[in-house]
MIDRENLUM-829234 format. One record per residue (C-alpha): y, z, x; residue in one letter; residue number from 1. Coordinates in nm, 3 decimals, decimal comma, always signed. Layout:
N
north:Y	up:Z	east:X	residuo:A	num:NUM
...
***
This chain:
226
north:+1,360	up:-0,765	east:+0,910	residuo:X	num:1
north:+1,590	up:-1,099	east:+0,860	residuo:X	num:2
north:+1,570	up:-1,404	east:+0,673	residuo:X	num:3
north:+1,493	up:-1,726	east:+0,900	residuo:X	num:4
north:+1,450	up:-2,086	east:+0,818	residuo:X	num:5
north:+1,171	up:-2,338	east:+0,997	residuo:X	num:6
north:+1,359	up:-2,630	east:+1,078	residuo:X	num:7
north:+1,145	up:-2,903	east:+1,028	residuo:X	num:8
north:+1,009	up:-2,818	east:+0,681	residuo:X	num:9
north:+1,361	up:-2,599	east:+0,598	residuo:X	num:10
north:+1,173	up:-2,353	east:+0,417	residuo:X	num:11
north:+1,269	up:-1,974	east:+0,422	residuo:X	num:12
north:+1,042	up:-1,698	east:+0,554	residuo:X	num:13
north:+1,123	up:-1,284	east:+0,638	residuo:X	num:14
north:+1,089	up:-1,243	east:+1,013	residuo:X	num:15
north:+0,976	up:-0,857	east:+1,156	residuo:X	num:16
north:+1,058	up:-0,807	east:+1,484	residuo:X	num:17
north:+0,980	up:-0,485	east:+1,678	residuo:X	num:18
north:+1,087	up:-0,351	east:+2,005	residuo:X	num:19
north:+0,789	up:-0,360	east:+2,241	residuo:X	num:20
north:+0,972	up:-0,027	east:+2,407	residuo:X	num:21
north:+1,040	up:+0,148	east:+2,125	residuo:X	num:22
north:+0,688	up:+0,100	east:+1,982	residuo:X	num:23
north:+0,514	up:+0,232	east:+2,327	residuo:X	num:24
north:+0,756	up:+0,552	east:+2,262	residuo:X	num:25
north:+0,619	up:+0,583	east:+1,939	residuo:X	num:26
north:+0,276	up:+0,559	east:+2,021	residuo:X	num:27
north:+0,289	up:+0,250	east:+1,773	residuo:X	num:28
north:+0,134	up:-0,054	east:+1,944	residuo:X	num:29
north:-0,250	up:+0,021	east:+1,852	residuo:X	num:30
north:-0,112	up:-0,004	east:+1,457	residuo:X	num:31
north:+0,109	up:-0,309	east:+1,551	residuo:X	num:32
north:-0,154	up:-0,484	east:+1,713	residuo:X	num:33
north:-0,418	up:-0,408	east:+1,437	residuo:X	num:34
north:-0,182	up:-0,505	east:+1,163	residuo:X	num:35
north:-0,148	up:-0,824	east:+1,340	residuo:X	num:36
north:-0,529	up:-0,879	east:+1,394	residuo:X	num:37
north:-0,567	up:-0,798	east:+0,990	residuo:X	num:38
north:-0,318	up:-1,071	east:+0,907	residuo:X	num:39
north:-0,398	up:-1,314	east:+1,104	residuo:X	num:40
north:-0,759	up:-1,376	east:+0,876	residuo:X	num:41
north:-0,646	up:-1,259	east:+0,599	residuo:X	num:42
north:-0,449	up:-1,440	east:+0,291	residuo:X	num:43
north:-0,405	up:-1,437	east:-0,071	residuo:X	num:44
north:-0,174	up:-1,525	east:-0,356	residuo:X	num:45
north:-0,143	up:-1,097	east:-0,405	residuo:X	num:46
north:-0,057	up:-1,006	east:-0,055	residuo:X	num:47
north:+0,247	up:-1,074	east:+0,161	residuo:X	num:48
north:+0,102	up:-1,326	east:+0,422	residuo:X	num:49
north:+0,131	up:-1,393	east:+0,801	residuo:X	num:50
north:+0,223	up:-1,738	east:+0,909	residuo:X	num:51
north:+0,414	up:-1,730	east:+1,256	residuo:X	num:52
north:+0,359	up:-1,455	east:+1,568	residuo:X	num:53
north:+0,499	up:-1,438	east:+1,908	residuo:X	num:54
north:+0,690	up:-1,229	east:+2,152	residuo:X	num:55
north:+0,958	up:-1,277	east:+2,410	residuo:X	num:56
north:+1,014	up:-1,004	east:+2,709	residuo:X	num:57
north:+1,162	up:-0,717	east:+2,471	residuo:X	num:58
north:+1,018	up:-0,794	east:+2,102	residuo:X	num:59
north:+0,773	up:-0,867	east:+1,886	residuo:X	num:60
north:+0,793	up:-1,087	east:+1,579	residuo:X	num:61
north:+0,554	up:-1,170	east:+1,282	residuo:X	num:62
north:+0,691	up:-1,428	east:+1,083	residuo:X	num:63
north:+0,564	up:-1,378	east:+0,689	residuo:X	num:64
north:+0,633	up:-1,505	east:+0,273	residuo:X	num:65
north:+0,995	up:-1,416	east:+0,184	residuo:X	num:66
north:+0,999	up:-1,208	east:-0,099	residuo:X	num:67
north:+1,347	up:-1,127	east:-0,274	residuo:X	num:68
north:+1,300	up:-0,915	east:-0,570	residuo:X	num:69
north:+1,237	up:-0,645	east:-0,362	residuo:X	num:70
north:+1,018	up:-0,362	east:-0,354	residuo:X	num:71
north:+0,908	up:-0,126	east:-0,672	residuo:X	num:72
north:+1,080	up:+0,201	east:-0,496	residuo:X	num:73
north:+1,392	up:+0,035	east:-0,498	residuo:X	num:74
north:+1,354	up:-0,055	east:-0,860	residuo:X	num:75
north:+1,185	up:+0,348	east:-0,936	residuo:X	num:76
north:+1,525	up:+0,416	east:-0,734	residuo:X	num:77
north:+1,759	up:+0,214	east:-0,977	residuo:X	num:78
north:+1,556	up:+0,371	east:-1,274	residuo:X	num:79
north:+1,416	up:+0,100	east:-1,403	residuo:X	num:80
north:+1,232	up:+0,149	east:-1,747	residuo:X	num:81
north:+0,889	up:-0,015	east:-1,658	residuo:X	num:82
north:+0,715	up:-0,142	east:-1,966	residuo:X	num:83
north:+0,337	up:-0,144	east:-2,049	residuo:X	num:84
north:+0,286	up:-0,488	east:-2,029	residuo:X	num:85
north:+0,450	up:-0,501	east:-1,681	residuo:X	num:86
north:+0,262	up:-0,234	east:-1,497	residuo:X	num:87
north:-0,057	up:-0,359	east:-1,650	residuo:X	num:88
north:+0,058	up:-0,687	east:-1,464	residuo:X	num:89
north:+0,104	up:-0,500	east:-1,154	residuo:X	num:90
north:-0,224	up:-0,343	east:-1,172	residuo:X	num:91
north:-0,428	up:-0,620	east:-1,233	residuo:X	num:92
north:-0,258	up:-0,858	east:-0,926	residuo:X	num:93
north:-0,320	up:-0,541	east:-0,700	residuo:X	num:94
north:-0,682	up:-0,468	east:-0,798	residuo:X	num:95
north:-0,748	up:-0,864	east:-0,736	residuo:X	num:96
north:-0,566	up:-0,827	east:-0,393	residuo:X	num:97
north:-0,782	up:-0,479	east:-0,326	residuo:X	num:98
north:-1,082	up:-0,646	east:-0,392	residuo:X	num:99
north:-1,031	up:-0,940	east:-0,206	residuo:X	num:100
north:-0,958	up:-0,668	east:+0,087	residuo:X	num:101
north:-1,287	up:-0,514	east:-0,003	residuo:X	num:102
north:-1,439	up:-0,883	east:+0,080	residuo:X	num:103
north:-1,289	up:-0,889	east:+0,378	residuo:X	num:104
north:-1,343	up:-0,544	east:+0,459	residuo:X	num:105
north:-1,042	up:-0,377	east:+0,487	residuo:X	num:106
north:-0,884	up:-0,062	east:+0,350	residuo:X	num:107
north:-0,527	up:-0,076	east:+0,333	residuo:X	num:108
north:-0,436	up:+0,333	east:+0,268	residuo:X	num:109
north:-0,091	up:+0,271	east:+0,206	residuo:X	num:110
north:-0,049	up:+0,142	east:-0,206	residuo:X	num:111
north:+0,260	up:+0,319	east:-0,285	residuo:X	num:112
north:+0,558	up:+0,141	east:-0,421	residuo:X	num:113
north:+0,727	up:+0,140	east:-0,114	residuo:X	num:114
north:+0,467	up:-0,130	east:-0,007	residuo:X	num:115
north:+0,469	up:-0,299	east:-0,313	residuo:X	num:116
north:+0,759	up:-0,615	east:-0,261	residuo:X	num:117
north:+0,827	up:-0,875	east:-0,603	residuo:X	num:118
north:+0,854	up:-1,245	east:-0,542	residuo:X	num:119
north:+1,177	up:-1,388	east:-0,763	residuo:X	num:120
north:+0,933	up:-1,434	east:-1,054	residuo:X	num:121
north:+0,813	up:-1,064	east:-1,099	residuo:X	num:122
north:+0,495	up:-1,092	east:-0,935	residuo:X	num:123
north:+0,334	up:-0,788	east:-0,736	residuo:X	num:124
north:+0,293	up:-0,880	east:-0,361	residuo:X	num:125
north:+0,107	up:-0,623	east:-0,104	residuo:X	num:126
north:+0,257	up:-0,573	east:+0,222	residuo:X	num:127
north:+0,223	up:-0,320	east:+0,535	residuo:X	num:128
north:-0,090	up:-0,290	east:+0,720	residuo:X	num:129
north:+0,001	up:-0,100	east:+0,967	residuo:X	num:130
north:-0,261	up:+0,167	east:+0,915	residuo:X	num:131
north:-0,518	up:-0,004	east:+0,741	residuo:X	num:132
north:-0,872	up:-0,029	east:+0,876	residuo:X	num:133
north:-1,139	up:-0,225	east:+0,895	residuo:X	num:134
north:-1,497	up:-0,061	east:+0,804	residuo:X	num:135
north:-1,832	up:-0,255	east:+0,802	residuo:X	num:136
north:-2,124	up:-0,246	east:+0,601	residuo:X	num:137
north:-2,244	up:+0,142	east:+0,542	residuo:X	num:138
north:-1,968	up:+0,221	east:+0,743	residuo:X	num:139
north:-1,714	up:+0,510	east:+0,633	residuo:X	num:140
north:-1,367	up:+0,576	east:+0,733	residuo:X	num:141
north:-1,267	up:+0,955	east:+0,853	residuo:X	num:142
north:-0,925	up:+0,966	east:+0,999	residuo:X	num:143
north:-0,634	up:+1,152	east:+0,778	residuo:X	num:144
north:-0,427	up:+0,860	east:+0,721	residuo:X	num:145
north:-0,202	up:+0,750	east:+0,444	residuo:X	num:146
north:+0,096	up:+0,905	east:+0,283	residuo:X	num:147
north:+0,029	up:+1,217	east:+0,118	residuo:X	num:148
north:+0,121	up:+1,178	east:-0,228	residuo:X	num:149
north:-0,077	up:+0,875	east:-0,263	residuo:X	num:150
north:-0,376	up:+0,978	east:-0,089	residuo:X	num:151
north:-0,728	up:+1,034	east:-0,227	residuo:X	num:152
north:-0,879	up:+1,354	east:-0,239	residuo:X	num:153
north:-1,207	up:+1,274	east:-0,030	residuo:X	num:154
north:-0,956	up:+1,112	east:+0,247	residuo:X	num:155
north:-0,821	up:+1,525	east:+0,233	residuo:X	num:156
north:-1,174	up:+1,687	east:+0,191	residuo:X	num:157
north:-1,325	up:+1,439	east:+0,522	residuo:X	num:158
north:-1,044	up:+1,586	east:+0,736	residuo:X	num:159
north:-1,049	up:+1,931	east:+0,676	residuo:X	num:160
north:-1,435	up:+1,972	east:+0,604	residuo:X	num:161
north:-1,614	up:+1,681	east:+0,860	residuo:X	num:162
north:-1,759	up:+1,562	east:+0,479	residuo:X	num:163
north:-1,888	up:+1,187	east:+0,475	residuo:X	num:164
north:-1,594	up:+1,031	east:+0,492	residuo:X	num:165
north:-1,371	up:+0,759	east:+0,250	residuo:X	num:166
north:-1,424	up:+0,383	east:+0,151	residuo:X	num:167
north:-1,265	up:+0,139	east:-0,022	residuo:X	num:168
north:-1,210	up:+0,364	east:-0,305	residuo:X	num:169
north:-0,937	up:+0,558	east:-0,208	residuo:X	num:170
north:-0,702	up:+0,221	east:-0,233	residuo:X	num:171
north:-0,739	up:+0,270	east:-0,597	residuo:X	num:172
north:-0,667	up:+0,582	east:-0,591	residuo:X	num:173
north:-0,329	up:+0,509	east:-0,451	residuo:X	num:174
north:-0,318	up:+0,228	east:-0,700	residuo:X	num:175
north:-0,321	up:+0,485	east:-1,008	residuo:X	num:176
north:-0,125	up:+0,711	east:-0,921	residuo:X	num:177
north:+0,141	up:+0,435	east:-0,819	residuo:X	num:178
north:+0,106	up:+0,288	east:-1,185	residuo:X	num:179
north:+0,181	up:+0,638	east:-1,310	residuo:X	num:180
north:+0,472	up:+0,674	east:-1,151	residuo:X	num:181
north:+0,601	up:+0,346	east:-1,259	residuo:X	num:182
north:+0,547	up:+0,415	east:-1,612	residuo:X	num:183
north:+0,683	up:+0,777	east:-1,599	residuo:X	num:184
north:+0,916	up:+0,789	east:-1,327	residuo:X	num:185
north:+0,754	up:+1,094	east:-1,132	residuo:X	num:186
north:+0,389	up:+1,118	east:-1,013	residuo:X	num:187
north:+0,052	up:+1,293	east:-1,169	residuo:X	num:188
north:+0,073	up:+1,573	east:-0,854	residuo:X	num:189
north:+0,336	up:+1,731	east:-0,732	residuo:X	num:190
north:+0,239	up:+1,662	east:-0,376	residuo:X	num:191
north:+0,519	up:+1,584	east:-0,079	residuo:X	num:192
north:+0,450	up:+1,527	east:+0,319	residuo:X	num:193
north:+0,452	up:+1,896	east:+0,435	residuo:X	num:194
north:+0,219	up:+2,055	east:+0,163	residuo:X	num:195
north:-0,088	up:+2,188	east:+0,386	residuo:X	num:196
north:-0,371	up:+2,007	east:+0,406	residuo:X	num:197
north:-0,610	up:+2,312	east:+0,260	residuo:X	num:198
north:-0,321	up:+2,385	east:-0,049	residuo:X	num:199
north:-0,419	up:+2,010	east:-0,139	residuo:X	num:200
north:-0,748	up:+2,023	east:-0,201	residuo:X	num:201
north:-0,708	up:+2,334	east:-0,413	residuo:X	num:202
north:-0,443	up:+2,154	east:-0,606	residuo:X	num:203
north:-0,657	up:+1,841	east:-0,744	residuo:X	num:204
north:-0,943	up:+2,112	east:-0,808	residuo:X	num:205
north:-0,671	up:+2,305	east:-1,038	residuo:X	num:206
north:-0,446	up:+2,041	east:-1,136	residuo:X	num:207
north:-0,487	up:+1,867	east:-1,514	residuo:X	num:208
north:-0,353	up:+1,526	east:-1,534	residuo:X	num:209
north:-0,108	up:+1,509	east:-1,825	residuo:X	num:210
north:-0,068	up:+1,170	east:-1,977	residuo:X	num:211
north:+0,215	up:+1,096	east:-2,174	residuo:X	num:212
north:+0,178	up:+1,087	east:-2,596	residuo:X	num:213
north:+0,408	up:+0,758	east:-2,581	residuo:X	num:214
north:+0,155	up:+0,548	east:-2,382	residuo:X	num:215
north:-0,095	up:+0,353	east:-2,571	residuo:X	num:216
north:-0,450	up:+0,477	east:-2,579	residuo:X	num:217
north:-0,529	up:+0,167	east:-2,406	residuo:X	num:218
north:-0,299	up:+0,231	east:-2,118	residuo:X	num:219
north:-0,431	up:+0,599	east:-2,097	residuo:X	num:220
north:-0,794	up:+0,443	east:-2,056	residuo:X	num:221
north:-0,671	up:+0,213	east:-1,807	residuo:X	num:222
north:-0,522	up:+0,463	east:-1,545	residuo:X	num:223
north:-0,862	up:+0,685	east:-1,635	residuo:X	num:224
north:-1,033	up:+0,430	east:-1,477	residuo:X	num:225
north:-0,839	up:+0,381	east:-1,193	residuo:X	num:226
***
């Protein structure tokens, strides 16, 4: 990703670029190219938005908003002492992002922090739809996709058992356990990319939530819900 400048308006956007080479080795391009057919009809205040695409003989480039406070990892990573009032802000621009998605019919599967990028004012931005979906009416999603810690349990049980699959839901799954993390600094399951599918499910069936005696009640009732 670099910083680039239109010339005739002068105003800054981040440029991707991606190696058309690299991306057929990586078995990549069906992700690139949906991510690119998601953002080119979608936009919103919440999400980081498309405005530019093209290639040349080697890359690929999406030109989108240029966000520089960077991305809530980085700030988990510098531990940052997130407040109440902030994460409840975070929570409420990403469920009016996720259910614009909804509208448009898209599941992103990938709310983490990581994906999460701050404009210079503090505000929440979603970004990264590179294995997001699209589902119609009475439609269901089925494939195992996501990153594990943040993934819903039904996205686990559809996999392993051929159950009836996921919807929109599962986005705020991800969403809760992200704002739990924020406010505590580690997440609600101790859960990391090689734990085995089947030890998964057994874990959320076995596995008590513990919420911490410093939040408010309200907060508490808030990442209930979520």
């Amino acid at each position: 990703v670099c910083i680039v400048q239109k010339r005739d308006t002068e105003k800054m956007y981040a440029m991707k670029y991606m190696n058309k080479q690299q991306c057929i080795e990586r078995d990549e391009v069906r992700n690139v190219f949906r991510e690119l057919e998601i953002l080119q009809e979608i936009e919103h205040v919440f999400l980081v938005n498309l405005w530019y695409s093209f290639q040349d003989e080697e890359d690929m480039f999406m030109v989108v908003d240029l966000l520089l406070g960077g991305d809530l990892r980085y700030h988990l990573q510098q531990n940052v002492q997130f407040t109440e009032e902030t994460v409840r802000l975070y929570i409420c621009e990403m469920a009016l992002a996720l259910d614009y998605l909804r509208s448009q019919h898209i599941i992103h599967r990938d709310v983490k922090p990581d994906n999460i990028l701050l404009d210079e004012q503090g505000h929440a931005h979603l970004t990264d739809f590179n294995i997001a979906t699209i589902i119609r009416d009475g439609e269901r999603a089925t494939a195992l996709a996501g990153t594990k810690p943040y993934m819903a349990p039904e996205i686990f049980h559809s996999f392993l058992n051929g159950g009836t699959g996921y919807s929109f839901e599962v986005d705020w799954w991800s969403l809760g356990i992200m704002a739990y993390e924020l406010l505590r600094g580690w997440r609600p399951y101790d859960i990391h990319s090689n734990n085995p599918v089947e030890s998964l499910i057994q874990l959320f069936s076995t596995v008590s939530v513990q919420y911490s005696s410093a939040w408010s009640k309200e907060m508490v009732a808030l990442l209930r819900k979520v």
